[in-house]
N, CA, C and O atoms as a Maestro MAE file, in Angstrom:
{
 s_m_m2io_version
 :::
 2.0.0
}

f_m_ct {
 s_m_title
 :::
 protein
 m_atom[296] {
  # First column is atom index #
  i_m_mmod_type
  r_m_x_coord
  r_m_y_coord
  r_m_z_coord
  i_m_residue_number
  s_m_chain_name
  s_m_pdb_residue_name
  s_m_pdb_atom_name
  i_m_atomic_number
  :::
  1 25 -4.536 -151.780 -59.576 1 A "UNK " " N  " 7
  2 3 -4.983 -152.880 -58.761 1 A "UNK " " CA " 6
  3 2 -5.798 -152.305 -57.605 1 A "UNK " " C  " 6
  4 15 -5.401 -151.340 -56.952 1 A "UNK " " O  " 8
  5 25 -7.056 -152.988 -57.357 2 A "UNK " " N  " 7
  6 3 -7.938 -152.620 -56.336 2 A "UNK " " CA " 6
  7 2 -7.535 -153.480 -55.154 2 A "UNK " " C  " 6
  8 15 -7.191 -154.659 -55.235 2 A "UNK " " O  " 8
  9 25 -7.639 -152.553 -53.736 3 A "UNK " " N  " 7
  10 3 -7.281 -153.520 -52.608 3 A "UNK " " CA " 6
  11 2 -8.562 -153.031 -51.479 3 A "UNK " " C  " 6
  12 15 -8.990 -151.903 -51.235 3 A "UNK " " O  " 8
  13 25 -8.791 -153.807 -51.160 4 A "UNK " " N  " 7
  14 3 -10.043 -153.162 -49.898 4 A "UNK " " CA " 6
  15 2 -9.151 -153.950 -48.554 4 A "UNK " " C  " 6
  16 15 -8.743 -155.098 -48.376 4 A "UNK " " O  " 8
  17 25 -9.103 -152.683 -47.757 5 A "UNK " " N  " 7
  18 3 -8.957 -152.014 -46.904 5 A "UNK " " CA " 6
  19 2 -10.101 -151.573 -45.951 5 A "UNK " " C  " 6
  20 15 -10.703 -150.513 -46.125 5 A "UNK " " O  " 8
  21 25 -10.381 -152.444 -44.923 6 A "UNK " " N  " 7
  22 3 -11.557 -152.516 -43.771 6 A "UNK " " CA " 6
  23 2 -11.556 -151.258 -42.895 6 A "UNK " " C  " 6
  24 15 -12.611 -150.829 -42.427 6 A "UNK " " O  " 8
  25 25 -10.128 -150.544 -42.624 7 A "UNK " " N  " 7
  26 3 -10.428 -149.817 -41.678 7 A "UNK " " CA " 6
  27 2 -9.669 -148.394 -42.422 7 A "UNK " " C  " 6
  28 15 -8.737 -148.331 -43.224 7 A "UNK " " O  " 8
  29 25 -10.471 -147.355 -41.802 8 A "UNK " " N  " 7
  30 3 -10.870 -146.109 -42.722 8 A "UNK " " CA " 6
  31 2 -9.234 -145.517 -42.543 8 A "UNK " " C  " 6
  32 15 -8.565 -145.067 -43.474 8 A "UNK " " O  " 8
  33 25 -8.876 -145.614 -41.414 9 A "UNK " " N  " 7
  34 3 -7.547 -144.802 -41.343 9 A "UNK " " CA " 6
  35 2 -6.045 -145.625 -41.685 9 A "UNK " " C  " 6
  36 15 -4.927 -145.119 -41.582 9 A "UNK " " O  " 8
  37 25 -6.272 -146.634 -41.995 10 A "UNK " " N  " 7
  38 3 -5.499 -147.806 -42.570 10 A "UNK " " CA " 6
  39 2 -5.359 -147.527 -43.731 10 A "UNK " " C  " 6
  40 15 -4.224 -147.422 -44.195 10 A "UNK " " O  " 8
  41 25 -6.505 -147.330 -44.523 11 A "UNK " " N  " 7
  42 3 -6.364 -147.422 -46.049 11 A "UNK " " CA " 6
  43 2 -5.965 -145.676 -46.416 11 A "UNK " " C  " 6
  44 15 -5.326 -145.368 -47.421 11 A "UNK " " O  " 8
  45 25 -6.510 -144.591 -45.333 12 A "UNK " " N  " 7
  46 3 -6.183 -143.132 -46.001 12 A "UNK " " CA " 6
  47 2 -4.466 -143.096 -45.430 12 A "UNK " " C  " 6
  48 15 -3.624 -142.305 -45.855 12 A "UNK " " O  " 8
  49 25 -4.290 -143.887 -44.648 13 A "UNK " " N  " 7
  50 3 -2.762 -143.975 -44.527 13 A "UNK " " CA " 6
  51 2 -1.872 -144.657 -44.964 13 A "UNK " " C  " 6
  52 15 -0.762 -144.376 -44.512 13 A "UNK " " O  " 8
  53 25 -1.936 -145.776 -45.963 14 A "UNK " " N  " 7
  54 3 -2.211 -146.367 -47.472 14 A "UNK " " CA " 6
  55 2 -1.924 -145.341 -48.757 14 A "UNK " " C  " 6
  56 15 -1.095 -145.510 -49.651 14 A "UNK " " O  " 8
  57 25 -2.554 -144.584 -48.642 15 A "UNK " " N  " 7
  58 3 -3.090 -143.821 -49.818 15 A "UNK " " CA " 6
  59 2 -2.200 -142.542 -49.809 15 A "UNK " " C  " 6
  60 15 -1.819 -141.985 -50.839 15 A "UNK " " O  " 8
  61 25 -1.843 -142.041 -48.257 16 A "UNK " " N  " 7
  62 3 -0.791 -141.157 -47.905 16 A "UNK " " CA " 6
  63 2 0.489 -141.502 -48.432 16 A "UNK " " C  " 6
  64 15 1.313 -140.933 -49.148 16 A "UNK " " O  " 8
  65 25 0.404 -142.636 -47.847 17 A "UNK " " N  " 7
  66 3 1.769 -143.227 -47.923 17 A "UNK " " CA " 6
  67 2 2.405 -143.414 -49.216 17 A "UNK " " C  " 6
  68 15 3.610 -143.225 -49.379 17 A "UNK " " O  " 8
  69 25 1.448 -143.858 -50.329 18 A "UNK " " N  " 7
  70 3 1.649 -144.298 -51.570 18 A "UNK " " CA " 6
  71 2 2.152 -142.855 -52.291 18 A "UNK " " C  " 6
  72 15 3.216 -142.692 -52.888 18 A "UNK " " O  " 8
  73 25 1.005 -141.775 -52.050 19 A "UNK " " N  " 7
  74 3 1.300 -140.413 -52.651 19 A "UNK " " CA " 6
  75 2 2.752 -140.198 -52.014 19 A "UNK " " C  " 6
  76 15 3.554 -139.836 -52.874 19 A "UNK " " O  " 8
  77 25 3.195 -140.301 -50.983 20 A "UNK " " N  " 7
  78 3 4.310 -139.464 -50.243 20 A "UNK " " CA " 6
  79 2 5.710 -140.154 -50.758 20 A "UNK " " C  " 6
  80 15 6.540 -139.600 -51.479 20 A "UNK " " O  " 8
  81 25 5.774 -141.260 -50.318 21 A "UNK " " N  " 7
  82 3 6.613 -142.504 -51.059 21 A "UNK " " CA " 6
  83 2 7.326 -142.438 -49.682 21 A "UNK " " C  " 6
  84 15 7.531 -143.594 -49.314 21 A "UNK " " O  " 8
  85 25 7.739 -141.624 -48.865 22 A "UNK " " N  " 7
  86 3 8.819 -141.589 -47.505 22 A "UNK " " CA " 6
  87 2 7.894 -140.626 -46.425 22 A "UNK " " C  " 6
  88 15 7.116 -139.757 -46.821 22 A "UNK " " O  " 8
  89 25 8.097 -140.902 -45.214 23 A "UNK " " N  " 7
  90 3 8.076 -139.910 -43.704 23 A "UNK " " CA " 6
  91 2 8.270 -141.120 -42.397 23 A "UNK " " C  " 6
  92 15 8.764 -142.218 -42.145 23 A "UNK " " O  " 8
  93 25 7.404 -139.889 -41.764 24 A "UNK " " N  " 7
  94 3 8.356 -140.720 -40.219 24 A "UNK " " CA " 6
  95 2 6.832 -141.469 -39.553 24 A "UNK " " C  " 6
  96 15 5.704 -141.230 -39.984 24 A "UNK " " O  " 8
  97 25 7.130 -142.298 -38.547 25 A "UNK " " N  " 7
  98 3 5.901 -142.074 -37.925 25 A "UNK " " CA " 6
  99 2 5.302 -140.855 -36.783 25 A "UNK " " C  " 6
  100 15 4.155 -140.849 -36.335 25 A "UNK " " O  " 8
  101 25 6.057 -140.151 -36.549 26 A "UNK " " N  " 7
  102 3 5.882 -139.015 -35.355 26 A "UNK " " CA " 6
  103 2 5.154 -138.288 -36.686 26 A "UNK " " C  " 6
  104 15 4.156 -137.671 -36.315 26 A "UNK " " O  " 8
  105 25 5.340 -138.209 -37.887 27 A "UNK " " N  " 7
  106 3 4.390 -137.326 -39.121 27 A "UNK " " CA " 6
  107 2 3.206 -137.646 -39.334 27 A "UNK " " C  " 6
  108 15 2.224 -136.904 -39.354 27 A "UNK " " O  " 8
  109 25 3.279 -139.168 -39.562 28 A "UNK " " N  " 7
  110 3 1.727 -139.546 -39.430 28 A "UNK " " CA " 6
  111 2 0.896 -139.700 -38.403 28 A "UNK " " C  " 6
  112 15 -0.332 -139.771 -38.436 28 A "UNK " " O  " 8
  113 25 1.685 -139.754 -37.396 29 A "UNK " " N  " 7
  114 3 1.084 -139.753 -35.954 29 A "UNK " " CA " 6
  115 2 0.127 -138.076 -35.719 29 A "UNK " " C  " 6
  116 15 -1.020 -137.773 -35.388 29 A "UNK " " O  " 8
  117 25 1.164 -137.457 -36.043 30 A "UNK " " N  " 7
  118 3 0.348 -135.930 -36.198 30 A "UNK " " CA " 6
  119 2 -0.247 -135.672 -37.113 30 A "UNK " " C  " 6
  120 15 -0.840 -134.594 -37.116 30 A "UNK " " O  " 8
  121 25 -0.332 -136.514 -38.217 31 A "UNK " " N  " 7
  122 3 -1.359 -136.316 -39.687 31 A "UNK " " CA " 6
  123 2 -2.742 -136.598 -39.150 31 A "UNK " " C  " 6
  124 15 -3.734 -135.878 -39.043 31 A "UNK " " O  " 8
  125 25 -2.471 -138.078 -38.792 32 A "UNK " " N  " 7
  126 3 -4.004 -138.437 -38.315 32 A "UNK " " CA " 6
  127 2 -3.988 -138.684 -36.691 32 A "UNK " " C  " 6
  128 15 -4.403 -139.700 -36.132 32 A "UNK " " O  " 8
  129 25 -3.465 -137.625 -36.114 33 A "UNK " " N  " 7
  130 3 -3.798 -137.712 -34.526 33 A "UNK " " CA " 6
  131 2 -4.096 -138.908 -33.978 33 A "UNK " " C  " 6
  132 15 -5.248 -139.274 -33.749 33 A "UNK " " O  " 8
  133 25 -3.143 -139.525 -33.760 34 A "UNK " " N  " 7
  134 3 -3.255 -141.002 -33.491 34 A "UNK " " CA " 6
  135 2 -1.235 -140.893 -32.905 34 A "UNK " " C  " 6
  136 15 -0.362 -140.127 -33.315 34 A "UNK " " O  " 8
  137 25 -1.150 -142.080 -31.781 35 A "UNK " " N  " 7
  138 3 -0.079 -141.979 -31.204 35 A "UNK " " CA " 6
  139 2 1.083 -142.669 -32.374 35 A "UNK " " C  " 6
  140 15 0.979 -142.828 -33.590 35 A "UNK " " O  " 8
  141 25 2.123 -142.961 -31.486 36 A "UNK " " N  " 7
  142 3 3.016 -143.377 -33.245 36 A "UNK " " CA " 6
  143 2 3.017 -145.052 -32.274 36 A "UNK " " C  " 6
  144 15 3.693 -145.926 -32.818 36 A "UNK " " O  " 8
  145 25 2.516 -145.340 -31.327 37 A "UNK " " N  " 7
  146 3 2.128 -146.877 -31.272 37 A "UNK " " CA " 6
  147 2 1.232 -147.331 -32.700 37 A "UNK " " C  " 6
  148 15 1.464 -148.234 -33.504 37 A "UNK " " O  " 8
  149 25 0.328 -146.508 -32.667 38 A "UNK " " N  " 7
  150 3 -1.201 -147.111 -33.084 38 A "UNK " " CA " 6
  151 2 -0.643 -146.590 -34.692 38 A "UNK " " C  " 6
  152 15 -1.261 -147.151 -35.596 38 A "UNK " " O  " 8
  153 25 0.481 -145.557 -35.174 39 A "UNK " " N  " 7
  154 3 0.888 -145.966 -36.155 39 A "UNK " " CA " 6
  155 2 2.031 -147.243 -36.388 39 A "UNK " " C  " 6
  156 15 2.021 -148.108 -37.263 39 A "UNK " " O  " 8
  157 25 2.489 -147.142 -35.868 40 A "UNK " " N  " 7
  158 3 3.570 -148.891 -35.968 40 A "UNK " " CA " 6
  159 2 2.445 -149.919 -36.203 40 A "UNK " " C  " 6
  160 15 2.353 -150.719 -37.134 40 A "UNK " " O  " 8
  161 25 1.655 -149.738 -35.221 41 A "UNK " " N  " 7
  162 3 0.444 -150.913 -35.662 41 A "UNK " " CA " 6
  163 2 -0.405 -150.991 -36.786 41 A "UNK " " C  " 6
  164 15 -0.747 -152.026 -37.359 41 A "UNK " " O  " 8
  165 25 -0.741 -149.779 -37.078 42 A "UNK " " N  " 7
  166 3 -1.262 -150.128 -38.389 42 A "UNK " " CA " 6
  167 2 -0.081 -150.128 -39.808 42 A "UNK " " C  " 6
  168 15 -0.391 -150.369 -40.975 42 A "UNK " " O  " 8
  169 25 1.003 -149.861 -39.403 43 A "UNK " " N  " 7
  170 3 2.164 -149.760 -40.615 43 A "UNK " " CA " 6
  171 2 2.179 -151.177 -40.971 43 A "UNK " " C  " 6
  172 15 2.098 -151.646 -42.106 43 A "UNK " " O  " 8
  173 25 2.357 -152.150 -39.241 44 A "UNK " " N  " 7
  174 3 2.867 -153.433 -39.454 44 A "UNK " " CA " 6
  175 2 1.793 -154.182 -40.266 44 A "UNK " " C  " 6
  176 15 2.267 -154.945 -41.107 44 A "UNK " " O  " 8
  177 25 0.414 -154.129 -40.196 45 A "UNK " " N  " 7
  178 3 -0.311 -154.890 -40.758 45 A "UNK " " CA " 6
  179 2 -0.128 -154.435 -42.469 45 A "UNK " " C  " 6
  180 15 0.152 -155.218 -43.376 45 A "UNK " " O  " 8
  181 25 -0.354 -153.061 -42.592 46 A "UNK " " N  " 7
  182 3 -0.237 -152.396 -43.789 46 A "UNK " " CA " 6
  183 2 0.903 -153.424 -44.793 46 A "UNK " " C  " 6
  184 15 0.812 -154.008 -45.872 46 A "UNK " " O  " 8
  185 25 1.985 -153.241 -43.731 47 A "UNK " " N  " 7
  186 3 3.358 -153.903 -44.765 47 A "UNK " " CA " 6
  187 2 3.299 -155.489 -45.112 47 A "UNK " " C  " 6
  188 15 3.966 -155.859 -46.078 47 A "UNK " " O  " 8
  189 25 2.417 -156.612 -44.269 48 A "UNK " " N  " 7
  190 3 1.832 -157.435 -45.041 48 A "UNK " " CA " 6
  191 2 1.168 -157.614 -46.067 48 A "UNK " " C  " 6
  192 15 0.914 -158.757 -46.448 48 A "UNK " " O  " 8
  193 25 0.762 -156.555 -46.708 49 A "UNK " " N  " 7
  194 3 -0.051 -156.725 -48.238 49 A "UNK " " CA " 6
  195 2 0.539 -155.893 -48.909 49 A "UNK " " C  " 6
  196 15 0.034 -155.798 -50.027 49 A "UNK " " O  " 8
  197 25 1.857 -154.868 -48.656 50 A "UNK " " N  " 7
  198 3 1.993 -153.945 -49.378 50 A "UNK " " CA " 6
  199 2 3.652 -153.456 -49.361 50 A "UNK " " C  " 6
  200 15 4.331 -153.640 -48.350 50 A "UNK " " O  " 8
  201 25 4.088 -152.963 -50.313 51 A "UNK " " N  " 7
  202 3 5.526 -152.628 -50.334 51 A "UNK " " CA " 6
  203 2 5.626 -151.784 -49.466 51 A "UNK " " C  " 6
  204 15 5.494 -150.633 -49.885 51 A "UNK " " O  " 8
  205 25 5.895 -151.947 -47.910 52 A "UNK " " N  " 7
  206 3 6.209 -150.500 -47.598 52 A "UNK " " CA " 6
  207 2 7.422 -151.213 -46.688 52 A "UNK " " C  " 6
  208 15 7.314 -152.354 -46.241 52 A "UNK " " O  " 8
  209 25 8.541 -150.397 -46.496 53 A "UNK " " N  " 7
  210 3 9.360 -151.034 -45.770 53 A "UNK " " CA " 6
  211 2 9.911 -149.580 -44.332 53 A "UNK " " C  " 6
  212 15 9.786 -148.356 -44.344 53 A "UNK " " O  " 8
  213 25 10.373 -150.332 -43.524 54 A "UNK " " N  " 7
  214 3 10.687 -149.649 -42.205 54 A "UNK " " CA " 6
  215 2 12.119 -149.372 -42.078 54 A "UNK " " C  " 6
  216 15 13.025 -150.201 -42.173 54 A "UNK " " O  " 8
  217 25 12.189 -148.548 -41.930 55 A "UNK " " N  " 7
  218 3 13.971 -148.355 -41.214 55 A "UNK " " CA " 6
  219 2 14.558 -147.828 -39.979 55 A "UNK " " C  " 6
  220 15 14.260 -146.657 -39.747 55 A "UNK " " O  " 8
  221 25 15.142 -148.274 -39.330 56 A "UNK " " N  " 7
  222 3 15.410 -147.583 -37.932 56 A "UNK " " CA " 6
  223 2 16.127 -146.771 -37.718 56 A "UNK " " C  " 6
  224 15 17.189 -147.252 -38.113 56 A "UNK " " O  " 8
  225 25 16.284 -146.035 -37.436 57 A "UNK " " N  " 7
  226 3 17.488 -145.052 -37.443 57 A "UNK " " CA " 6
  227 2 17.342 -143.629 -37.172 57 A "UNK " " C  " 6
  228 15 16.238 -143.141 -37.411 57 A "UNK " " O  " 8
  229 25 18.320 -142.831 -36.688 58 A "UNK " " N  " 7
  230 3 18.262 -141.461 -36.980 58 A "UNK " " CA " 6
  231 2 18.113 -140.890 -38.361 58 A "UNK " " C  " 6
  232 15 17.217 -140.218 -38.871 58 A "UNK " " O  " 8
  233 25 19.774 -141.564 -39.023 59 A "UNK " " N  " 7
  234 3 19.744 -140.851 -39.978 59 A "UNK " " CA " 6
  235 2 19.181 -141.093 -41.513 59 A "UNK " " C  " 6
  236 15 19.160 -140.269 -42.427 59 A "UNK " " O  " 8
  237 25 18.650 -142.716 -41.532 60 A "UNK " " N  " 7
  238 3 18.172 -143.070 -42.706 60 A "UNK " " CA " 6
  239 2 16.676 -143.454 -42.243 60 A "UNK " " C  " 6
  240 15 15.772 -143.990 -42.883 60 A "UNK " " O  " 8
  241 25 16.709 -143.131 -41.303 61 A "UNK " " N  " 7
  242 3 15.305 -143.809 -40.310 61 A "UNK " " CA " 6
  243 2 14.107 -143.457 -41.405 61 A "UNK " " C  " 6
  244 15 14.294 -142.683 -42.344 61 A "UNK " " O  " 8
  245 25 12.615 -144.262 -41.105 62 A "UNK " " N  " 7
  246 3 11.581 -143.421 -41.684 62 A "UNK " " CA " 6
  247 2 10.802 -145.241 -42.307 62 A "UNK " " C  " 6
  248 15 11.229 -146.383 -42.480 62 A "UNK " " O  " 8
  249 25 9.680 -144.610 -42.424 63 A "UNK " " N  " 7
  250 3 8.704 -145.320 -43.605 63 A "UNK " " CA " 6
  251 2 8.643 -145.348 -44.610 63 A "UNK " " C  " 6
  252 15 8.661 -144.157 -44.923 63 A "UNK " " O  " 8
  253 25 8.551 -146.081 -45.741 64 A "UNK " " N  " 7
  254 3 9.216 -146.021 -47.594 64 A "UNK " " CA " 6
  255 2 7.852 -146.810 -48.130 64 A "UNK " " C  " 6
  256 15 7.460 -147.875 -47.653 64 A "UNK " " O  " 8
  257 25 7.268 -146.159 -49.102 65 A "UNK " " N  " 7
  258 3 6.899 -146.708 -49.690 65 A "UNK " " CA " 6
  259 2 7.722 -147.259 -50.995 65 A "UNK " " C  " 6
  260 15 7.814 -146.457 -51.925 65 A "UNK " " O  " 8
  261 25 8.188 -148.242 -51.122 66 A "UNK " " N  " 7
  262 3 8.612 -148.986 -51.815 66 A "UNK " " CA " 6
  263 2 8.273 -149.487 -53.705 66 A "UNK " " C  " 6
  264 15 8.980 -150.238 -54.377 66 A "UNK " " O  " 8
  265 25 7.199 -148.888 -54.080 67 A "UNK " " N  " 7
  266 3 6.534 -149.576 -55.070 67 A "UNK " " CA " 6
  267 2 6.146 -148.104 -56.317 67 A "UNK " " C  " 6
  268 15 5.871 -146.954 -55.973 67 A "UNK " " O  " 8
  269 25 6.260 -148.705 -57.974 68 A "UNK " " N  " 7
  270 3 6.039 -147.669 -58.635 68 A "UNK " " CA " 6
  271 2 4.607 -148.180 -59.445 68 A "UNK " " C  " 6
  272 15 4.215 -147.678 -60.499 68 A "UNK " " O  " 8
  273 25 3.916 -149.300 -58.703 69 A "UNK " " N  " 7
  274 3 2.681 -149.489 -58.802 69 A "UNK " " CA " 6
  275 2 1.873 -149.198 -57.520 69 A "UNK " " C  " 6
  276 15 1.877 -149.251 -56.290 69 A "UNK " " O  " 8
  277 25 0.931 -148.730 -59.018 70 A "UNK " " N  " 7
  278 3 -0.309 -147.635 -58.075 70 A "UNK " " CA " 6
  279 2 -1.445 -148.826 -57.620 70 A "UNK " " C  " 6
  280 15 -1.876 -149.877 -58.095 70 A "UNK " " O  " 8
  281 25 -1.605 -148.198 -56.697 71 A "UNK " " N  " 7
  282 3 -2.669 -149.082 -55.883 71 A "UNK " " CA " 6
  283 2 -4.157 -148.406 -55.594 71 A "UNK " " C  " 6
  284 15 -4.154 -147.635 -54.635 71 A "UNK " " O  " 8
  285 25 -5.133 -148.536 -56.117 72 A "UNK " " N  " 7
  286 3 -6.391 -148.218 -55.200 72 A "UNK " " CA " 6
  287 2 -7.239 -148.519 -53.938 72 A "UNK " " C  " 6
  288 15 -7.915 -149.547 -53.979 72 A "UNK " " O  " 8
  289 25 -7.274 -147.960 -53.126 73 A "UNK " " N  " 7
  290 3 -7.639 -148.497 -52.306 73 A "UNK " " CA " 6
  291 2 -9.001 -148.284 -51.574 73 A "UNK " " C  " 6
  292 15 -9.345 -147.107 -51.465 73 A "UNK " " O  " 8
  293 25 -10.091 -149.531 -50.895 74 A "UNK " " N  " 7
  294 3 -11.533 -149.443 -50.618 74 A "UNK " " CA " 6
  295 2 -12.069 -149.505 -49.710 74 A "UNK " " C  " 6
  296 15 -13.296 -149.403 -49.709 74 A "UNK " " O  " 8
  :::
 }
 m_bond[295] {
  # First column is bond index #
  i_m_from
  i_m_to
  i_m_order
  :::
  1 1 2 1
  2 2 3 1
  3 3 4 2
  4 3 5 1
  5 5 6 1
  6 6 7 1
  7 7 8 2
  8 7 9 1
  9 9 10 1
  10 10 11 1
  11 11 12 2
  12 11 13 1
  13 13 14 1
  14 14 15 1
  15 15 16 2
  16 15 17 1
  17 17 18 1
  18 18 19 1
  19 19 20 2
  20 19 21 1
  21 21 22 1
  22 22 23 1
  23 23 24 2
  24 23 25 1
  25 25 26 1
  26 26 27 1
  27 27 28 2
  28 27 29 1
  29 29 30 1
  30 30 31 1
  31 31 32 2
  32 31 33 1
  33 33 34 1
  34 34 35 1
  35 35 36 2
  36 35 37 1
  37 37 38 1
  38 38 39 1
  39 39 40 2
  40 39 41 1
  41 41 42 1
  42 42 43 1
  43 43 44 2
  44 43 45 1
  45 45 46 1
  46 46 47 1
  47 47 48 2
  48 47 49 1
  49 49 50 1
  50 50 51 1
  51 51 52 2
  52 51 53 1
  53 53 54 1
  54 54 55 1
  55 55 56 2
  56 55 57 1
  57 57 58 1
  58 58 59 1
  59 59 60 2
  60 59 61 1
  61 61 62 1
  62 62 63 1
  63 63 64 2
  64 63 65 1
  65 65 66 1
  66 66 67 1
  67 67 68 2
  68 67 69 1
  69 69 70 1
  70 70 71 1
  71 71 72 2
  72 71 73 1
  73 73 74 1
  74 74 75 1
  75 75 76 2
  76 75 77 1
  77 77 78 1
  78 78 79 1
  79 79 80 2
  80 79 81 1
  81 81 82 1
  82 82 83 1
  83 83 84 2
  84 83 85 1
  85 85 86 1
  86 86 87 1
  87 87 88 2
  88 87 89 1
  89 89 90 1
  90 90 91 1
  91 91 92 2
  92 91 93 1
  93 93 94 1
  94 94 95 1
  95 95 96 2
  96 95 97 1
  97 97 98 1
  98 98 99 1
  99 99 100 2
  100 99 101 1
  101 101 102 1
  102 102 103 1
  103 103 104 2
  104 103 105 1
  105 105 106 1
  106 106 107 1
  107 107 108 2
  108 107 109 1
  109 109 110 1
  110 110 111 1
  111 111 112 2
  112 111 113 1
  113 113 114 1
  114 114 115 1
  115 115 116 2
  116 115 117 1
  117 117 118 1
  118 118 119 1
  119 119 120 2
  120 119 121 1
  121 121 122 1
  122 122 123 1
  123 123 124 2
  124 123 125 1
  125 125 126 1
  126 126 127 1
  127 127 128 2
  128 127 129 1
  129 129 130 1
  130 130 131 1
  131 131 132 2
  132 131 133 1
  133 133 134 1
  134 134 135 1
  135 135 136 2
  136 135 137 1
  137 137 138 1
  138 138 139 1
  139 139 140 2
  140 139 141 1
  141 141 142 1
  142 142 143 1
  143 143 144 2
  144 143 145 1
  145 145 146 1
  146 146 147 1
  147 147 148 2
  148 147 149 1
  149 149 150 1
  150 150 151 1
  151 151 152 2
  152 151 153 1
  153 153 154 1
  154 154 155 1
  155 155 156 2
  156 155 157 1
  157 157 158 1
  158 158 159 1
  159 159 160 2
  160 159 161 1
  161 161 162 1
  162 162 163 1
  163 163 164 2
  164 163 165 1
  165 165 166 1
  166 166 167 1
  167 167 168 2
  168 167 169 1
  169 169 170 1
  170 170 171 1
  171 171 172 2
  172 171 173 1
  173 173 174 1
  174 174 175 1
  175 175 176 2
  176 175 177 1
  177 177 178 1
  178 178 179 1
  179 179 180 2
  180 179 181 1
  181 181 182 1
  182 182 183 1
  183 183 184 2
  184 183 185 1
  185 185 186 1
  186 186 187 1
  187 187 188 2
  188 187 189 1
  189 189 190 1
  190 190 191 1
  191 191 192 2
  192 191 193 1
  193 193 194 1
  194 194 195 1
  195 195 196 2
  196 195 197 1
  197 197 198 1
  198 198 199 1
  199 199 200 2
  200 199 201 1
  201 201 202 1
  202 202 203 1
  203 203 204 2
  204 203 205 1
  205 205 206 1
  206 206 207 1
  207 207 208 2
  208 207 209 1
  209 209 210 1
  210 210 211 1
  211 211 212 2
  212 211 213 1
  213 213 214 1
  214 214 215 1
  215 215 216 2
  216 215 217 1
  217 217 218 1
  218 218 219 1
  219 219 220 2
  220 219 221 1
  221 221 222 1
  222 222 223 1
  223 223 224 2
  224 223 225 1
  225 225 226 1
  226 226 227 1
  227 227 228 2
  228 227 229 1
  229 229 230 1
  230 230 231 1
  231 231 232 2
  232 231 233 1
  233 233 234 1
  234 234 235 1
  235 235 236 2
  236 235 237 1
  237 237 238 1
  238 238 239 1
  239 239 240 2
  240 239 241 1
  241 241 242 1
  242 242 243 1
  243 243 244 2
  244 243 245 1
  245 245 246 1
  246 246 247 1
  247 247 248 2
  248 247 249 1
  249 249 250 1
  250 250 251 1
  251 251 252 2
  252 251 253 1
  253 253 254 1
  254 254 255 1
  255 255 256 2
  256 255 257 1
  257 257 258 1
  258 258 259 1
  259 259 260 2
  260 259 261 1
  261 261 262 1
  262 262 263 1
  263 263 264 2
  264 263 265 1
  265 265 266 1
  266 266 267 1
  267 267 268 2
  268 267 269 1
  269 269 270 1
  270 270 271 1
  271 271 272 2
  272 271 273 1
  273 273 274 1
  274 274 275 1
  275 275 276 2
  276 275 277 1
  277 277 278 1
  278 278 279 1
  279 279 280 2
  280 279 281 1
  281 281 282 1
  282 282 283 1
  283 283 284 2
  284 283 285 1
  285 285 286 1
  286 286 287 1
  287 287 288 2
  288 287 289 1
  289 289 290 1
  290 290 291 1
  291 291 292 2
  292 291 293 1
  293 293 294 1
  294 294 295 1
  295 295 296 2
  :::
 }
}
């Protein structure tokens, strides 16, 4: 399934995410040098079109990609 994706670091963090299936945001925050606000913000929009789910926590804490369909993204 094709999805277009307007903004460049949205969709390669999309595409991370999908390859990785789990991490934190302090990981992607340092992946793509960007604070872990401006990742929550783009997670939250992300998780409106897409399986990804959030967890809070220490010990189960983290970002999930959720899904064993592959996605392309534009």
């Amino acid at each position: 399934m094709t999805i277009f994706i307007g903004n460049e670091r949205q969709r390669e963090l999309a595409e991370y995410l999908q390859k990785q299936k789990a991490t934190t945001a302090q990981a992607l925050a340092d992946r793509f040098g960007v604070s872990e606000r401006t990742i929550r913000s783009d997670i939250k929009k992300l998780a409106m079109k897409f399986p990804i789910l959030v967890k809070q926590g220490k010990v189960n804490g983290g970002i999930y990609w959720e899904s064993k369909e592959l996605y392309e993204f534009k």
